[in-house]
C-alpha positions in Angstrom: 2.9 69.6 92.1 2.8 69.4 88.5 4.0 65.8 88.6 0.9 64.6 90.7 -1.8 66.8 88.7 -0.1 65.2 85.6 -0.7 61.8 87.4 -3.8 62.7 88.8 -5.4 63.6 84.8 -2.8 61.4 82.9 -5.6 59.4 81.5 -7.4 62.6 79.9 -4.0 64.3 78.8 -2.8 61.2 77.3 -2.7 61.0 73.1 -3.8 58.6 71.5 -1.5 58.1 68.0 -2.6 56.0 65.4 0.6 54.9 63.1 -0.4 53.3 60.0 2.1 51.9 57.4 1.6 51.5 53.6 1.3 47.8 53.6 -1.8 47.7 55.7 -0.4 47.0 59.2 -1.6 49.5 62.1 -0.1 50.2 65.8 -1.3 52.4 68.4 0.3 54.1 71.0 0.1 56.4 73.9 1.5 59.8 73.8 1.9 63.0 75.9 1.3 66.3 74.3 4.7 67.5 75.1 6.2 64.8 74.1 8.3 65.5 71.2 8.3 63.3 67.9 11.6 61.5 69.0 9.9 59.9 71.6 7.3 59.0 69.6 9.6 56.7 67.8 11.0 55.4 70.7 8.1 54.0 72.0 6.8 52.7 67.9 10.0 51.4 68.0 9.5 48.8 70.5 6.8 48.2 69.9 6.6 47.2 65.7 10.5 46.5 66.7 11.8 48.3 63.4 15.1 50.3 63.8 14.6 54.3 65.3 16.5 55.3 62.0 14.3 53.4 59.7 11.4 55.5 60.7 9.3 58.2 59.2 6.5 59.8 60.8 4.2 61.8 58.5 1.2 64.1 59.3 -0.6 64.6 56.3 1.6 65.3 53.5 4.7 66.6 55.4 7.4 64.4 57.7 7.7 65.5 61.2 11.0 66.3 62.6 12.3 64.6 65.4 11.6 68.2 67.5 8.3 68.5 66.7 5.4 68.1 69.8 2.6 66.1 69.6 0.8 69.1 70.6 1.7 70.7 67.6 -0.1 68.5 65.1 -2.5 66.2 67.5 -6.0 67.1 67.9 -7.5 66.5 71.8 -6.7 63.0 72.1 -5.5 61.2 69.2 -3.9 61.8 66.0 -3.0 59.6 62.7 0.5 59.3 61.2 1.8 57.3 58.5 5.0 55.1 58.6 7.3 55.3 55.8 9.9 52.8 56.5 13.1 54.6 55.4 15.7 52.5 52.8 19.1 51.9 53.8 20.4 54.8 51.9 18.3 57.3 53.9 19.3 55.9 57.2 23.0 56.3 56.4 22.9 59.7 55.1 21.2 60.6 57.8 23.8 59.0 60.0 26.2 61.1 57.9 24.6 64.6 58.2 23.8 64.3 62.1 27.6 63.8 62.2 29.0 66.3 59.1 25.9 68.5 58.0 28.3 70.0 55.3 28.2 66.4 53.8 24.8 66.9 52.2 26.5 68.7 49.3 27.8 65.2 48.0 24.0 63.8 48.2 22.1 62.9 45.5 19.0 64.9 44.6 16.8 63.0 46.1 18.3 63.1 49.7 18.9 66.4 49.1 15.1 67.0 48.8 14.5 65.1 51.9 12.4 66.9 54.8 14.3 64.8 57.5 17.6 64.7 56.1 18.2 67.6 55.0 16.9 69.4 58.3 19.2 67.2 60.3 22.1 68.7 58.1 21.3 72.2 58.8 20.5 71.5 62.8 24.3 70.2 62.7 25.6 73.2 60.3 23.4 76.1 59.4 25.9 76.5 56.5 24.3 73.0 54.7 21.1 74.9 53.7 23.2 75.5 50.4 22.4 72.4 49.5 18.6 71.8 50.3 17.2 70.6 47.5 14.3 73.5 45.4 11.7 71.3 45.4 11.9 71.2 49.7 12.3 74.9 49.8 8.8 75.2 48.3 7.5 73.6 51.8 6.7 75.9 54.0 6.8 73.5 56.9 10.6 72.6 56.2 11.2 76.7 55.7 9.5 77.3 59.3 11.6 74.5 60.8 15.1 76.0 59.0 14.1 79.6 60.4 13.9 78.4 63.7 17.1 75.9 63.3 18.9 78.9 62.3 17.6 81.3 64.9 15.5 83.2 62.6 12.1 83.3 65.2 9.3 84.5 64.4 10.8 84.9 61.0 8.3 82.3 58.5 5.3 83.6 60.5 5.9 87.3 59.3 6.2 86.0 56.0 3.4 84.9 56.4 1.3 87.7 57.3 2.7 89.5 54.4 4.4 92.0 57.4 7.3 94.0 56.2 10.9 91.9 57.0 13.3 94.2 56.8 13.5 94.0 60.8 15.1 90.8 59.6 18.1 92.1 57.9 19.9 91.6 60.7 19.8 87.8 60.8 21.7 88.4 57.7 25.0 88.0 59.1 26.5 85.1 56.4 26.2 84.3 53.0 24.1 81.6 53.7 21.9 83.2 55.7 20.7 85.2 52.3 19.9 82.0 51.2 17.1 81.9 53.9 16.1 85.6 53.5 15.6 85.0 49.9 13.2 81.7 50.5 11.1 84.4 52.8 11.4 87.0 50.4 9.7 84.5 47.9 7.5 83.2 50.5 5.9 86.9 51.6 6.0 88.0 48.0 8.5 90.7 49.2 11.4 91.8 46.5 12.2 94.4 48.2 13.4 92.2 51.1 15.1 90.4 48.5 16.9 93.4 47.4 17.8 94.3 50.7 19.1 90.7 51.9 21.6 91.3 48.2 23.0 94.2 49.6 23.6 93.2 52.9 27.2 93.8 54.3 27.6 89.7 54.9 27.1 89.3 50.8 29.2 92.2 49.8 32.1 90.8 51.6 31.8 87.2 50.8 33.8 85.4 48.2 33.2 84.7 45.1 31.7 81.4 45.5 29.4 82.6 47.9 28.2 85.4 45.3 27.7 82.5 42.7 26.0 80.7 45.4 23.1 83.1 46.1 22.4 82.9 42.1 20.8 79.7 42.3 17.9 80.8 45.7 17.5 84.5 44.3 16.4 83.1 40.8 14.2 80.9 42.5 12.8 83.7 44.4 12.4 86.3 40.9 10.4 83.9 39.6 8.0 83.8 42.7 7.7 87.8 42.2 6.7 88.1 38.6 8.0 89.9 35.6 7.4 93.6 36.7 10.0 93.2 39.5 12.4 91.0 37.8 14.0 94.5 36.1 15.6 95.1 39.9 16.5 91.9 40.7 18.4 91.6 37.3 20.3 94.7 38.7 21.0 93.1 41.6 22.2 90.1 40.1 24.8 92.3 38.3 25.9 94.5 41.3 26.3 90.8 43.4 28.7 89.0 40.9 30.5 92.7 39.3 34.3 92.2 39.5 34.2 88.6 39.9 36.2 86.5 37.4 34.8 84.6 34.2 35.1 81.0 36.1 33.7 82.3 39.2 30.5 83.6 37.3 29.9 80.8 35.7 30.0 78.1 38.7 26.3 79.8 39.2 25.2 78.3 35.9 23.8 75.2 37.1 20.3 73.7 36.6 19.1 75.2 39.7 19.2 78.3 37.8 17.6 77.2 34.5 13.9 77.6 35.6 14.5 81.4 35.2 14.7 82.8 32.4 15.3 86.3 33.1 18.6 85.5 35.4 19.7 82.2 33.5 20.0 85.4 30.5 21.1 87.9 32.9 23.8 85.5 34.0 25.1 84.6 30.5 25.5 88.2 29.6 27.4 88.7 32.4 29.8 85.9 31.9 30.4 87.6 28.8 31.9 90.7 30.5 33.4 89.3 33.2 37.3 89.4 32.2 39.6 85.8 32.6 41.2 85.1 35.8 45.5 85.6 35.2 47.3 82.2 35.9 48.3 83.6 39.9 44.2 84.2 39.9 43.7 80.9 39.1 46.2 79.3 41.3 44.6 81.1 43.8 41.4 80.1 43.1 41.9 76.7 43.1 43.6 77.3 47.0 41.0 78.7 48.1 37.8 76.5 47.8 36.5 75.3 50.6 34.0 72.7 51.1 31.5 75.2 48.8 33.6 75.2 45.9 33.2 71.4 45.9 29.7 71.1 46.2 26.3 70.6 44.2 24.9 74.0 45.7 23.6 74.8 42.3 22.3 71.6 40.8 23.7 69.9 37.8 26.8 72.3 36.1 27.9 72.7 33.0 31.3 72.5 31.4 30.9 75.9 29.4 28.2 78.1 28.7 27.0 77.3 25.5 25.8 73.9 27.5 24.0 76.1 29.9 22.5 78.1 27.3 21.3 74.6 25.3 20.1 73.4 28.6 18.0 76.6 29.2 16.6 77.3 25.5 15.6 73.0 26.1 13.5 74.3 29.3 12.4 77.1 28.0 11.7 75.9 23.9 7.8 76.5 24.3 8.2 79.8 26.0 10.7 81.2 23.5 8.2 79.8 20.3 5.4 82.1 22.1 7.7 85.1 22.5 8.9 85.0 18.9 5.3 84.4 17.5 3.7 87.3 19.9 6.5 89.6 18.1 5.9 88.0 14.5 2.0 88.9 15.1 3.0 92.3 16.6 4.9 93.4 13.5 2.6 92.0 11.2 -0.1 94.0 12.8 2.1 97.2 12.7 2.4 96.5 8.6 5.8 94.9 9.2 7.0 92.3 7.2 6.0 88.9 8.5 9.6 87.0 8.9 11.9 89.7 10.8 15.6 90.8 9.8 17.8 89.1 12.0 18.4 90.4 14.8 16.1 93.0 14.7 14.1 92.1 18.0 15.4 92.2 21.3 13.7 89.2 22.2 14.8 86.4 24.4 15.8 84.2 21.6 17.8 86.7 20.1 19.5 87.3 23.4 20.4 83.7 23.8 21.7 82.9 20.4 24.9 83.6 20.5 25.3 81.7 23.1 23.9 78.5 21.4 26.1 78.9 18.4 28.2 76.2 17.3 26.6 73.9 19.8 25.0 70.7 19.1 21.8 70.9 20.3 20.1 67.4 21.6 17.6 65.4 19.2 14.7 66.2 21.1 14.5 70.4 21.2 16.7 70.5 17.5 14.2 70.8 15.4 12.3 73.3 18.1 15.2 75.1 17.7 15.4 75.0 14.0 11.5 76.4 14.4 12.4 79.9 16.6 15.3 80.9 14.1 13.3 80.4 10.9 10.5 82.3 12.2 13.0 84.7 13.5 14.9 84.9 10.3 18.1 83.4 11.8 17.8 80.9 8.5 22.0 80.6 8.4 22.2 79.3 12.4 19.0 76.5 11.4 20.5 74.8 9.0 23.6 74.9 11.2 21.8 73.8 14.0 20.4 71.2 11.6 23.4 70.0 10.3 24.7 69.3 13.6 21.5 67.9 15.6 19.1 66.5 13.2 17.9 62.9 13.2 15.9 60.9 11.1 12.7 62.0 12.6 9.5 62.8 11.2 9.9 65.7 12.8 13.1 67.1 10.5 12.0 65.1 7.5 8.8 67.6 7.1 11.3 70.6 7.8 12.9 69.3 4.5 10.2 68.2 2.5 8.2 71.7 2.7 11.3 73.2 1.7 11.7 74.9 4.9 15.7 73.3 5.3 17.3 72.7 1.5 18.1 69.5 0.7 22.1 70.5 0.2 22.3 70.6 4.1 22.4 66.8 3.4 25.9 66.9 2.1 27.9 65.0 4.3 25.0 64.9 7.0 25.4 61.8 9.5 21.7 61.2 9.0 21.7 61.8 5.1 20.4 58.5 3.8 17.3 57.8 5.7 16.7 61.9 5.9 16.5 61.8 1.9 15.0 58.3 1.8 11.6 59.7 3.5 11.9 63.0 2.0 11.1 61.3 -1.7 8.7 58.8 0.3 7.2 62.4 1.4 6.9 63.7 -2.0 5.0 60.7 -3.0 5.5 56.9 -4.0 6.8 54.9 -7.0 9.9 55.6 -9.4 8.3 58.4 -11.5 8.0 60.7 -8.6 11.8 60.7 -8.1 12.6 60.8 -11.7 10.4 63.8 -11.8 11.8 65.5 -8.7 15.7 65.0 -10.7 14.2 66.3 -13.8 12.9 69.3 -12.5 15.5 69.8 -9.6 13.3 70.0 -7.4 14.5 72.0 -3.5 17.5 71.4 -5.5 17.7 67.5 -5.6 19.8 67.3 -9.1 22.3 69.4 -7.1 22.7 67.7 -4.5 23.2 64.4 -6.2 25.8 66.2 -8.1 27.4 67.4 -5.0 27.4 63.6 -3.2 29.3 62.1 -6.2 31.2 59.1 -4.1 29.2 58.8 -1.0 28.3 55.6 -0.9 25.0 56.5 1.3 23.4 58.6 -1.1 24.6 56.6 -4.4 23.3 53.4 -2.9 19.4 54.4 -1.8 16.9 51.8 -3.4 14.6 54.8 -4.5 17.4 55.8 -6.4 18.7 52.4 -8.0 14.8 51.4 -9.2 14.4 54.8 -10.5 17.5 54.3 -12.7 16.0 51.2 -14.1 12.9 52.6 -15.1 14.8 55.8 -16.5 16.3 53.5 -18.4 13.5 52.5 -20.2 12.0 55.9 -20.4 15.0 56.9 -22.1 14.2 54.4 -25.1 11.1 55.6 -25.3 12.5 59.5 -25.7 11.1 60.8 -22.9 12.9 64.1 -21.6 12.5 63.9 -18.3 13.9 60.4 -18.4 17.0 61.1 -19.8 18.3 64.1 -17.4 16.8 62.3 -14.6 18.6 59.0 -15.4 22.0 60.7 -16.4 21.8 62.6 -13.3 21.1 58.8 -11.5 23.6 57.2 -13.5 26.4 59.6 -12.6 25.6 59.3 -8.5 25.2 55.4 -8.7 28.9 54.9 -10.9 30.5 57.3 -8.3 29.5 55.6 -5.2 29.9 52.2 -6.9 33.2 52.0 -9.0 33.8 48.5 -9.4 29.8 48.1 -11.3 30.5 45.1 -13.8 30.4 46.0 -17.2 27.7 44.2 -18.3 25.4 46.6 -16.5 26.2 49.4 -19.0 24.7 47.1 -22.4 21.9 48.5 -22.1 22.4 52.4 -21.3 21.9 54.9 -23.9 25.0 55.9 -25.7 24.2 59.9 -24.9 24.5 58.8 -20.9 28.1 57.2 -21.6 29.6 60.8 -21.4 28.4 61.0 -17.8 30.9 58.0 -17.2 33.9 60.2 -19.1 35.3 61.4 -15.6 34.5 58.4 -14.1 35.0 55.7 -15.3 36.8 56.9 -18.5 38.4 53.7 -19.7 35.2 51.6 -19.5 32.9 54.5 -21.2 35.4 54.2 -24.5 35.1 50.5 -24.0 31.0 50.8 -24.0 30.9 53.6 -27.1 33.7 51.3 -29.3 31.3 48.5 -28.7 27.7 50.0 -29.4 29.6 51.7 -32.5 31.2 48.7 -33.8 28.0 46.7 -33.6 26.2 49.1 -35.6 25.0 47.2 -39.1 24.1 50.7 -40.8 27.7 52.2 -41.9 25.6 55.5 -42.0 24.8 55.2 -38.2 27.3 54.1 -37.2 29.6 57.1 -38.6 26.2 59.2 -37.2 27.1 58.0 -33.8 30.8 58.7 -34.0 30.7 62.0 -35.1 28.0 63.0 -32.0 29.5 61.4 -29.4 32.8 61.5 -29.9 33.9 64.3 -28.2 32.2 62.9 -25.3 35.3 61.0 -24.1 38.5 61.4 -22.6 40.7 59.9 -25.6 44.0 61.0 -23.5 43.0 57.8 -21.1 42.7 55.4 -23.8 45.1 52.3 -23.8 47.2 51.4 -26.6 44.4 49.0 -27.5 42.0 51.1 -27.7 44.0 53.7 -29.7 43.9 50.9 -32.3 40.6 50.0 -32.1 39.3 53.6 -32.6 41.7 54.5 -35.5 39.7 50.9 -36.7 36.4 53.3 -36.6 37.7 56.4 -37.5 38.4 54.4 -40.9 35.3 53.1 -41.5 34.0 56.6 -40.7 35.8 57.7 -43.8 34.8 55.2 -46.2 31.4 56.1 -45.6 32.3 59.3 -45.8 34.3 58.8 -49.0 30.6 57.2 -50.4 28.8 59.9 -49.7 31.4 62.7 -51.4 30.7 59.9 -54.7 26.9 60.2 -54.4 28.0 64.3 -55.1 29.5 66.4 -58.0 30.5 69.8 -58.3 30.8 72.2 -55.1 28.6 69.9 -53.3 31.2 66.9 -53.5 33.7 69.3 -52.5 32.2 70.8 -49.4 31.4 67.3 -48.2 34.8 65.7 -48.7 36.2 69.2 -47.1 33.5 68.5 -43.7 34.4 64.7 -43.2 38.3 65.6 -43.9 37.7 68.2 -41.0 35.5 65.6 -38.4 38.6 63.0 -38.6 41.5 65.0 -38.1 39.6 66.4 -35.4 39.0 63.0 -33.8 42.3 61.9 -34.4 43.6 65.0 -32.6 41.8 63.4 -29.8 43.2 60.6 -29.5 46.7 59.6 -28.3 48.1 58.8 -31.3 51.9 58.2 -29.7 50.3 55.2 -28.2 49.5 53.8 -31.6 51.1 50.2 -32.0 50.9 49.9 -35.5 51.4 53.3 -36.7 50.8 52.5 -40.7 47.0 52.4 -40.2 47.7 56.2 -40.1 48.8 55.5 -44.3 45.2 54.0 -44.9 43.4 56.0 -47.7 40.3 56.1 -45.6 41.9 58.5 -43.2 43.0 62.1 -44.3 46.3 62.7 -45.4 47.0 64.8 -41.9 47.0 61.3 -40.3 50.7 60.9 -40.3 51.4 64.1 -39.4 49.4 64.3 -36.4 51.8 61.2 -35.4 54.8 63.2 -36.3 53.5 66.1 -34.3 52.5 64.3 -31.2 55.8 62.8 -31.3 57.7 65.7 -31.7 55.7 67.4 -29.5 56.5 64.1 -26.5 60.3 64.9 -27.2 60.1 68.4 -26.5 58.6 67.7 -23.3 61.1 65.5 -22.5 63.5 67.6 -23.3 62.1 70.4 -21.6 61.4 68.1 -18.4 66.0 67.0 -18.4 66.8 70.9 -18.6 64.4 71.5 -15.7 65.6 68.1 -14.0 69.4 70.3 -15.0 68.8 73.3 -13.7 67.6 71.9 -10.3 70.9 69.8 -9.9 73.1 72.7 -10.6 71.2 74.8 -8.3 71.5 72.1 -5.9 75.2 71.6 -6.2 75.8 75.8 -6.0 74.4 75.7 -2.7 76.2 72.7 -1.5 79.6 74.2 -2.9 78.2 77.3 -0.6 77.5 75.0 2.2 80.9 73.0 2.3 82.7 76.8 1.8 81.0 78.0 5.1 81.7 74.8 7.0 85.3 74.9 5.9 85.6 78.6 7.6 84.3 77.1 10.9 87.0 74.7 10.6 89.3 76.8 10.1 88.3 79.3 12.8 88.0 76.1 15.2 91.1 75.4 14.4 92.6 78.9 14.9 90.5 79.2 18.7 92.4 75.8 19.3 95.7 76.8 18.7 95.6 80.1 20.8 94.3 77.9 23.5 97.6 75.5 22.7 99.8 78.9 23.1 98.3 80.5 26.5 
């Protein structure tokens, strides 16, 4: 009988298997050749007395399910295996599969790429191979051991022998079972099998989470077949997901999906036909997941697809650069120009573009993005992109400094103040490098400051502040580039900081003061008065006044500094008085004519009505027209008044019109109330 041979020989058929762990320790056992792995453990189990579900058996680099003979992976009499002790987490979701194989969809990626585990699942429901991890599919081991689980025999071997499996179509008789025929597909090299499985009755008929299921195996499979087949599978694709709804479509997109290209693009355009589901659709919808619906069969998802198109241009940056570059060199070659019109290619860049736009793309594939639409000419969406992604990295400041990105991007930019800081720190060190850069506007720095009046950021930058002080002293010194540069500093250092003490302004030159005239108006007339007054040479100082004086906004002067200027506007014409008495003849005449004109033009300026003492006016170093530009600003005060009570009039009697109409309408209803009433009274 066979027992007795088997007793007889049990010595020669024995196994002997050598279990090592990773901490050193070693066990050995005795084994039959048709004793299956699960006894195995038994028998290790006793003996190192370490839990059955704590243990791992691995041959070489792949774990060996509990069904798995000895004979299968043993040599004549002994074989080695390595113990992997499994964590607590293993062991329970293990415990959890064996029970509800379905419940691998809730398992983190890591569980879901485990041999054991996951094979467990599928033993208990075919239906969990959904939800086996990509990196396990790769294993061919794990693929042989699902074909069987599944009743596929025979299945992984053809696949391997490169024989044709369309004999296999009819183990396609569920969704999930495309799954498996796509994973063999990729596995023989065959898309035509993977063609076939797609078109297989059991897909047609599936829902629509099924379809978006099968997205996430068959782009791992196109990418197994390279790029000359990917044209059918692409068709494919479309025929699998036509009709379905916009939210069914794009529960494929997850990062299962991303290593494609080809279908991550193909899947994206077709989101873009696919029409919205009505309100009933939706209801419906959401009724009608199962256990699928709710799962992680597709990897991480994505909340719209512009995230799934960021997420795939991030995977794909350095293959997209190359693309774009090939076609650069290809149209420079044809005697094409060397940056592209927009949108001229049908690249995969171009394709995905519209899908990126408008969303923030991550710090670290920004400025690879910025890269692709310059050298595509898509210059409008990289300084978009820039505006919303760019960081303070080297990376972005070089992207400004070469001029690729203008500086006016900076407006308003989250990042603006250390973006700007190393862009000058680019350029070069020390104050005259930035005082250069303002003076000759360079990438259009003058313009921006101009534009950032206020923002504190920008106005308070320490290459900034010491440039102004050495500007400063350039401007003594008459030096051109000096004065623009510091006016330019000046006016972006008093708009961020408005509350500068006075006694910063001593020193400025009196030609910057007008860059104070908007704002700070007040203090400007304060500084000019001052650096007038103190003047020694009459000459000068009358000099000064009639350059600068229309410089200032003499409508915001106080009533104190009305005075105050009438003061100089006096002294301005007893020098002028002087000169007219160092003249004779036509000469005296056209002088006294010129300075007669230059005062009543400054006293036009000012606000005269605000005047306390309005018989300075009467002095005879100021023009006769003194008092009369009093007279006239006073007249001209009452008439606005005037003007402002009619209009203040006119409102109130329109007002009270519409009021009358209002209490004539309202006394109808009462009286048609009142009529309804009685007839009620009378019935």
């Amino acid at each position: 009988s066979p027992e007795l041979c088997r007793w007889l020989v049990g010595e020669a058929m024995s196994v002997k298997v050598h279990i090592s762990a990773l901490s050193g320790s070693r066990w050995e056992i005795e084994a039959q050749p048709d004793w299956n792995v699960r006894k195995v453990k038994d028998k290790f189990s006793l003996a190192a007395d370490i839990p059955v579900a704590d243990i791992r058996l691995i041959s070489g680099m792949f774990d060996l399910s509990d069904d798995a003979h000895v004979s299968s992976f043993s040599g004549q009499h002994e074989v080695e295996l390595t113990f992997i002790r499994r964590t607590a987490d293993q062991s329970a979701w293990l415990k959890k599969v064996q029970a509800k194989g379905s419940s691998l969809g809730e398992a983190p990626d890591q569980i879901r790429n485990d041999y054991e585990i996951v094979l467990a699942a599928v033993r208990q429901d075919a239906a969990s191979l959904w939800f086996a991890g990509r990196e396990l599919c790769t294993a061919s081991t794990f693929i042989q051991e699902v074909a069987t689980a599944m009743s596929w025999h025979g299945a992984f071997e053809l696949a391997q022998q490169g024989a044709s499996l369309s004999q296999l179509l009819e183990n396609v008789r569920k969704p999930v079972d495309v799954k498996l025929a796509l994973i063999l597909a990729a596995h023989a090299n065959s898309p035509d099998f993977a063609v076939m499985a797609l078109s297989a009755a059991a897909v047609q008929k599936a829902g629509g989470e099924e379809k978006a299921a099968v997205v996430a195996p068959l782009a791992w499979a196109d990418s197994k077949f390279g790029a000359q087949r990917s044209l059918e599978l692409k068709r494919a694709l479309s025929e699998l997901l036509k009709g379905l709804p916009r939210d069914a479509v794009q529960r494929a997109m997850g990062s299962a999906v991303l290593p494609n290209l080809n279908i991550s693009l193909e899947l994206l355009h077709l989101h873009s036909k696919a029409v919205e589901r009505n309100t009933i659709g939706r209801w419906g919808q959401v009724l009608s997941f199962g256990w699928l619906g709710n799962q992680k069969w597709a990897g991480l998802s994505f909340n719209s697809p512009g995230e799934f198109a960021m997420a795939l241009f991030a995977e794909h940056a350095a293959e997209l650069s190359s693309l774009v570059n090939q076609e650069l060199a290809s149209d420079v070659a044809d005697g094409a120009a060397a940056v592209p019109i927009a949108g001229s290619t049908d690249c995969a860049f171009d394709q995905l573009l519209p899908y990126l736009r408008g969303m923030t793309p991550s710090t670290d594939v920004c400025c690879s993005l910025i890269d692709i639409c310059l050298a595509n000419g898509h210059r409008q969406d990289a300084e978009a992109f820039f505006s919303l992604g760019a960081n303070g990295s080297e990376v972005c400041v070089k992207l400004l400094a070469e001029n690729r990105i203008p500086l006016s991007i900076l407006r308003g930019h989250q990042h603006r103040a250390a973006l700007l800081g190393k862009v000058l720190g680019a350029w070069g060190s020390g104050e005259e490098v930035v005082i250069s850069a303002i003076a000759q506007d360079r990438q259009g720095l003058r313009r921006l400051l101009r534009a950032c009046e206020g923002d504190a950021e920008i106005g308070g930058l320490a290459e900034f502040s010491s440039a102004l002080l050495v500007a400063k002293q350039g401007a003594a010194a008459q030096e051109e580039s000096a004065e623009v540069a510091g006016r330019a500093l000046l006016r972006n250092f008093v708009a961020a900081n408005r509350s500068t003490p006075a006694s910063f302004f001593d020193d400025l030159p009196i030609s910057w003061l007008a860059e104070l005239r908007d704002l700070l108006p007040s203090l400007a007339i304060d500084v000019f008065m001052a650096k007038v007054r103190t003047e020694v040479d009459d000459s000068q100082a009358k000099a000064l006044a009639e350059r600068f004086w229309g410089d200032f906004h003499w409508r915001e002067a106080s009533p104190a500094q009305v005075e105050a200027a009438v003061g100089v506007l006096r002294r301005w014409g007893r020098v002028g008085a002087l000169e007219v008495a160092d003249l004779s003849g036509r000469a005296a005449e056209r002088k006294r004519m010129e300075n007669a004109e230059g005062l009543n033009a400054a006293l036009a300026n000012l606000p005269l009505i605000r005047l306390p003492n309005p018989d300075a006016l009467l002095a005879p170093d100021l023009p006769p027209q003194a008092a009369t530009l009093l007279a006239n600003a006073r007249l001209t005060a009452v008439e606005g008044a005037t003007a402002a009570l009619r209009e203040e009039l006119a409102q109130a009697r329109q007002e009270a019109r519409a009021a009358h109409r209002q209490a004539d309408d309202l006394a109808d209803q009462v009286r048609s109330l009142e009529r309804k009433l009685n007839s009620m009274s009378g019935r």
